[in-house]
C-alpha positions as CSV (number, residue, x, y, z in Angstrom):
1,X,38.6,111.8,1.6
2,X,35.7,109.2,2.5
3,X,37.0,108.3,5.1
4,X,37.6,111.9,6.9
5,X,34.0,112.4,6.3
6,X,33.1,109.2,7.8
7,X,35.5,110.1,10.9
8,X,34.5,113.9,11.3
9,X,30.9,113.2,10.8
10,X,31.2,110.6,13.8
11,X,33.1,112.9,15.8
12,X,30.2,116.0,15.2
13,X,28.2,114.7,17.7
14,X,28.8,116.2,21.3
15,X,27.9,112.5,22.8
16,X,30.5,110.4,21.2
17,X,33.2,113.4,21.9
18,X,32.0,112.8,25.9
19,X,32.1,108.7,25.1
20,X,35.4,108.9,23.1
21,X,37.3,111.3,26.2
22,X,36.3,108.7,29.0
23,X,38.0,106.0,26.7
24,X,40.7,108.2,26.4
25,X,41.1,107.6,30.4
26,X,40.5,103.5,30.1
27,X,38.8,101.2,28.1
28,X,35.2,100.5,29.3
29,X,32.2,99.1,29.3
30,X,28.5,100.0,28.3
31,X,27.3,99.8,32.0
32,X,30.5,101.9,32.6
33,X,29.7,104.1,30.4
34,X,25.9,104.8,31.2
35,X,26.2,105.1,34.8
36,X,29.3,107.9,34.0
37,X,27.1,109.4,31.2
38,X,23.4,108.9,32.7
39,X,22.2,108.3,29.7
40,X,20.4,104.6,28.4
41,X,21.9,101.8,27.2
42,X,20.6,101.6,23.9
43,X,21.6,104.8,23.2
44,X,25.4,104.5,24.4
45,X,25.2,101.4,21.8
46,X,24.0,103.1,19.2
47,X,26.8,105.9,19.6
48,X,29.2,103.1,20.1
49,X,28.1,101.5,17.1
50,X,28.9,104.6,15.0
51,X,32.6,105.5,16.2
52,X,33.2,101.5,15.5
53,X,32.0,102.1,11.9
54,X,34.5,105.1,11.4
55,X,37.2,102.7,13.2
56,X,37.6,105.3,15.8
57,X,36.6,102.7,18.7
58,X,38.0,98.8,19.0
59,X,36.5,96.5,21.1
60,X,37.2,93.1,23.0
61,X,35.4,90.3,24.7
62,X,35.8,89.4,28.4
63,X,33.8,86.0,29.2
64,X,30.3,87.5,28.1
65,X,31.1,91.1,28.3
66,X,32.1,93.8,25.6
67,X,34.4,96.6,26.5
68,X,35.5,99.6,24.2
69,X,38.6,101.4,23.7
70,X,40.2,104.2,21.9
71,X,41.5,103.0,18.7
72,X,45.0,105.0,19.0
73,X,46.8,103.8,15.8
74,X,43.5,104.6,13.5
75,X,43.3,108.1,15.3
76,X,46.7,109.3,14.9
77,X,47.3,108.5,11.8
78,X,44.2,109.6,10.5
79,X,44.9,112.9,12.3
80,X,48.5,113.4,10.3
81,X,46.9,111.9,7.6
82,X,44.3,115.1,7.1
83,X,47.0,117.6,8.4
84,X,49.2,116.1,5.6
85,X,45.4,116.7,2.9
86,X,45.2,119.9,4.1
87,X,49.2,120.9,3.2
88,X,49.3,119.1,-0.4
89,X,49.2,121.9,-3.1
90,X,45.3,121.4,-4.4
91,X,46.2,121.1,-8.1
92,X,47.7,117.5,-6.9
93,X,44.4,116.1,-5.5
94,X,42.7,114.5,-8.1
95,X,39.2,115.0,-6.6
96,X,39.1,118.7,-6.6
97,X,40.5,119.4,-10.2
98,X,37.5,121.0,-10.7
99,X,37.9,123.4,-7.8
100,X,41.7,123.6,-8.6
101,X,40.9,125.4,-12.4
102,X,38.7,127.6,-11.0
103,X,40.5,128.6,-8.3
104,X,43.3,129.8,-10.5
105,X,41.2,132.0,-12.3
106,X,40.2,134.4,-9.5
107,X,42.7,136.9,-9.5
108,X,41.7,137.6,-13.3
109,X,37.7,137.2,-12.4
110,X,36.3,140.8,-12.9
111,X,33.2,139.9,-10.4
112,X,35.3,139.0,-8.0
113,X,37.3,141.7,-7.7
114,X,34.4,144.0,-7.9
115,X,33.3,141.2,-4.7
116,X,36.4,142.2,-2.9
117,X,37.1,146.2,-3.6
118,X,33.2,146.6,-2.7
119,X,32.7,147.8,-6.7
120,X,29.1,147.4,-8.2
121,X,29.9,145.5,-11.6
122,X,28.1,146.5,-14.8
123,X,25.6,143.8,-14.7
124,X,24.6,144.4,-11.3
125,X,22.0,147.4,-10.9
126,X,22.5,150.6,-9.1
């Protein structure tokens, strides 16, 4: 689950969306990328810096020169890989065990079907 967090939290960010569709068309560099984007250098980098940390982004060397590209096998599977989280029956995942008991016991939980049938329940005043 880490590392969803770590790729969803780097893809929350309407900049790195923008960054990551242009690599989408070709790989490219940071001058490529701030004359397309009109924004600095720096901050292109730093963007760059954090869809490399979620292994979103690869990058090579030419001579001198750094350019970035989508990395497509990370991406994929990563994508199947949370489709696949989100199908698995809950009870199986052992870090929501916690959520998994309680989750079971809502059909029986008197405030929440007061909650859903709009009922005022006998602790709650008039």
């Amino acid at each position: 689950m880490e590392l969803f967090v770590k790729i969803f939290k780097a893809l929350g960010e309407p900049t790195r969306l923008r960054i990551l569709r242009l690599l989408a068309v070709r790989p490219m560099y940071v001058c490529e990328l701030e004359s397309v984007l009109g924004i600095s250098q720096p901050r292109i980098s730093q963007h760059l810096k954090v869809l490399k940390e979620a292994t979103i982004l690869r990058e090579a060397k030419e001579a001198q020169k750094t350019f970035y590209m989508l990395n497509g096998d990370i991406t994929e599977r990563t994508l199947n890989d949370f489709l696949e989280f989100l199908r698995v029956d809950i009870g199986q995942l052992p870090e929501f065990k916690e959520e998994s008991a309680r989750l079971e016991k809502l059909e029986n939980d008197s405030c929440i079907i007061n909650c859903k049938t709009g009922q005022k329940s006998d602790s709650q005043p008039a």
